[in-house]
Every structure is written in structure tokens, then in C-alpha cells.
Phi, psi and omega in degrees: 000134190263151206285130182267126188290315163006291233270317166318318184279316165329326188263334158297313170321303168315294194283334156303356196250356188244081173330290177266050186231109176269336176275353188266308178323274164005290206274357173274337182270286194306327175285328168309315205297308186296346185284342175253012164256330177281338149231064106291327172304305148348281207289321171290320156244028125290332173274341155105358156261145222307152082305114188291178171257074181212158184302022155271009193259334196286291179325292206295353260208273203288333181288298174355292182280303176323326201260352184259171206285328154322138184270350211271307179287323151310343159278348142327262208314323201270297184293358171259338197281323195294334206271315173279350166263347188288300199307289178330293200280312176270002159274352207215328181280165190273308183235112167235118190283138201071056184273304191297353164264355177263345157297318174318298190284342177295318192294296171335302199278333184299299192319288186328291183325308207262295170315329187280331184318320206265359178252169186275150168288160186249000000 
């Protein structure tokens, strides 16, 4: 049975909740990001398409859903790309200005992702 990825954002959520811990901030963003990019990643191969394992899967991951004809997916795709560059910045910038609002939103946009994975387009 494959590892519900889901279960990362609970523990961002949890770690999004310790306001002056920057590094717990930091690191709430980065986990939302992985819980809604690894299942989407999931969810495409399970649908039988390829991903590589390699740091080419995050683009590849998100143009997928960008390029297809539903708009329910493509906002998938547009909201793991916004979500990976938030993802970008807290793994990697020196200084980051908003950090507890861009946590708000990176965990607000994981949630949408990982809920839009489990419903049908409309």
C-alpha cells in the first residue's frame, strides 16, 4: 500500500502553528508542498503515467495537469506550480519577507490540491 502522502501536511499544519520558530515556518511550507506534490505525482501513476524519480518530476508533475483540457485540473497544476516556488524560497532564500503569510497560503493551497486530486471535474 503506498504511503499517504496526505499525512505531510498534517505535520505542516502542526509545525505552521509555532508563529516564532522560523525554522518550523520554513519547513511547513516545504512539507505542504511535498504532500501536494507527491500525491499528485501518485495519483498520475496510478492513471499509468511515467514520473521519473528524479528532481525533473516537480515540473513535469505540474505541466501535466497545466496542459490538460479541464480547467478542475489545470488548477491543480498552476496552484503545485505556485505552491513549488513558495516550496523554492523556503528551502533556499536567506531572507524571507511573509513568511507566516505565505505559510498560511502554501498549507490553504496543499489542502485545495489534495482535495481537487480526490474529486471528479465538474
Amino acid at each position: 500500500m503506498a504511503f499517504d502522502w496526505s499525512r505531510f501536511l498534517v505535520l505542516a499544519e502542526e509545525l505552521g502553528r509555532r508563529r516564532n520558530d522560523a525554522a518550523a515556518l520554513r519547513t511547513a511550507i516545504s512539507r505542504a508542498y511535498y504532500a501536494a506534490f507527491c500525491s499528485a505525482r501518485l495519483r498520475l501513476r496510478q492513471d499509468g503515467v511515467p514520473i521519473p524519480s528524479t528532481s525533473v518530476a516537480h515540473r513535469l508533475v505540474w505541466n501535466h495537469y497545466i496542459n490538460e483540457n479541464a480547467q478542475h485540473w489545470r488548477a491543480i497544476g498552476i496552484a503545485g506550480e505556485r505552491l513549488r516556488r513558495a516550496r523554492n524560497r523556503a528551502d533556499y532564500d536567506d531572507y524571507f519577507p511573509q513568511l507566516a503569510s505565505t505559510v498560511r497560503i502554501s498549507l490553504a493551497r496543499a489542502r485545495r490540491i489534495i482535495a481537487a486530486l480526490h474529486s471528479p471535474p465538474v
